[in-house]
C-alpha positions as CSV (number, residue, x, y, z in Angstrom):
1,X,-21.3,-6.2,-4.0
2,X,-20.8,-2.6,-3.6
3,X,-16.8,-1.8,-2.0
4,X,-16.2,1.3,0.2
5,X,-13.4,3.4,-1.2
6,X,-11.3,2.0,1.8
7,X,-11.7,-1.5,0.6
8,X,-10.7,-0.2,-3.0
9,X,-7.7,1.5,-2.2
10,X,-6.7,-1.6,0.4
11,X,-7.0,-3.7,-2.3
12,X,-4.8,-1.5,-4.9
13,X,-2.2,-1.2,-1.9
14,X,-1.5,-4.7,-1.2
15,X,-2.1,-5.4,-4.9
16,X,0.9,-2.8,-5.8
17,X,2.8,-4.3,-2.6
18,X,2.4,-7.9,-4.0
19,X,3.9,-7.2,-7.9
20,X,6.8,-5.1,-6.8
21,X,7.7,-7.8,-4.0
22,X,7.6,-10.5,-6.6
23,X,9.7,-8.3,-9.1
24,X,12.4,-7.5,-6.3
25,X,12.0,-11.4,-4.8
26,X,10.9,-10.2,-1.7
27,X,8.3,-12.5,0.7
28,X,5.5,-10.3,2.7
29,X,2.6,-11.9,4.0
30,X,-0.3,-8.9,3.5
31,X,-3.3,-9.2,2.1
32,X,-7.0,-7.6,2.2
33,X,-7.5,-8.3,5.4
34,X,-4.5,-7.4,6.9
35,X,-4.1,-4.9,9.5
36,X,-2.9,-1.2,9.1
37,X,0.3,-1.9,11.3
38,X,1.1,-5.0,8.9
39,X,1.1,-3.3,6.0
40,X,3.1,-0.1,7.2
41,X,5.7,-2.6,8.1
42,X,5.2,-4.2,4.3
43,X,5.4,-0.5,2.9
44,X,8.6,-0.2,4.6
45,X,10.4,-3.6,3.9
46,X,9.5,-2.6,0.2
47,X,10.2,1.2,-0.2
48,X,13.7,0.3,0.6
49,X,14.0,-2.4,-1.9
50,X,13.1,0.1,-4.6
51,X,14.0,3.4,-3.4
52,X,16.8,4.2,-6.7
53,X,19.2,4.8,-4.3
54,X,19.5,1.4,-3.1
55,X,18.8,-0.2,-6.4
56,X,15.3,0.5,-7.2
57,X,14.1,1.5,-10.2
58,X,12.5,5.6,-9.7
59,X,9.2,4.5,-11.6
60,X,9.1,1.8,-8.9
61,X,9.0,3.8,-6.2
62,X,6.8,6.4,-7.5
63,X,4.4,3.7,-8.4
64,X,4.3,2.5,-4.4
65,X,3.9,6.2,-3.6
66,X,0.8,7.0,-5.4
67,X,-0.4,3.9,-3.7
68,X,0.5,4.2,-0.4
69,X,-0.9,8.0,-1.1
70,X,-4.2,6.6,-2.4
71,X,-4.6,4.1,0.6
72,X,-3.8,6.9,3.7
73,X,-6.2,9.1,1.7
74,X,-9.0,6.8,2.1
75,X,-8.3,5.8,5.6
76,X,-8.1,9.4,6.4
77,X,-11.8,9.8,4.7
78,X,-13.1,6.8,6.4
79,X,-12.2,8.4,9.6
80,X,-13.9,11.9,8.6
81,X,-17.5,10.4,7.9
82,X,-16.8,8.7,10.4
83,X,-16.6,11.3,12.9
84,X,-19.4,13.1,11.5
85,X,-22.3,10.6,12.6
C-alpha cells in the first residue's frame, strides 16, 4: 500500500497528539481520518497543556512543533501539485 506524504505526516500528527495527550491525561478524539478543523482544535487543547509556561515540559512542546510543522508542510504540498494539474 503505497501512503502519500499527506497520509504520512497525518499519521505522525495524530500519533504525536495521541502520546502527549495520554502523558498529560488529556481526552481528544482525532484520528487518521479526522478532519483538518478537528485536529487544529486538538493541536490547540494540547499546546497549552505542554507549553513550559503552563507546566509543560520544553522538549514536549518542541516535539508537537516539529509535528504540527511536518503535517502543514505536507498539506501545503498536497495543495501545490495539486494546483499544477
Amino acid at each position: 500500500m503505497v501512503h502519500s506524504a499527506r497520509d504520512v505526516a497525518v499519521r505522525a500528527f495524530v500519533h504525536i497528539l495521541l502520546l502527549l495527550a495520554k502523558r498529560y491525561e488529556l481526552v481528544l478524539a482525532v484520528n487518521r481520518e479526522s478532519s483538518a478543523e478537528e485536529l487544529r482544535r486538538a493541536y490547540r487543547k494540547l499546546s497549552l497543556k505542554t507549553h513550559p509556561d503552563k507546566g509543560g515540559k520544553q522538549s514536549d512542546q518542541q516535539k508537537l512543533q516539529k509535528a504540527k510543522d511536518s503535517w502543514e508542510k505536507a498539506v501545503i504540498r498536497v495543495c501545490d501539485q495539486s494546483q499544477l494539474t
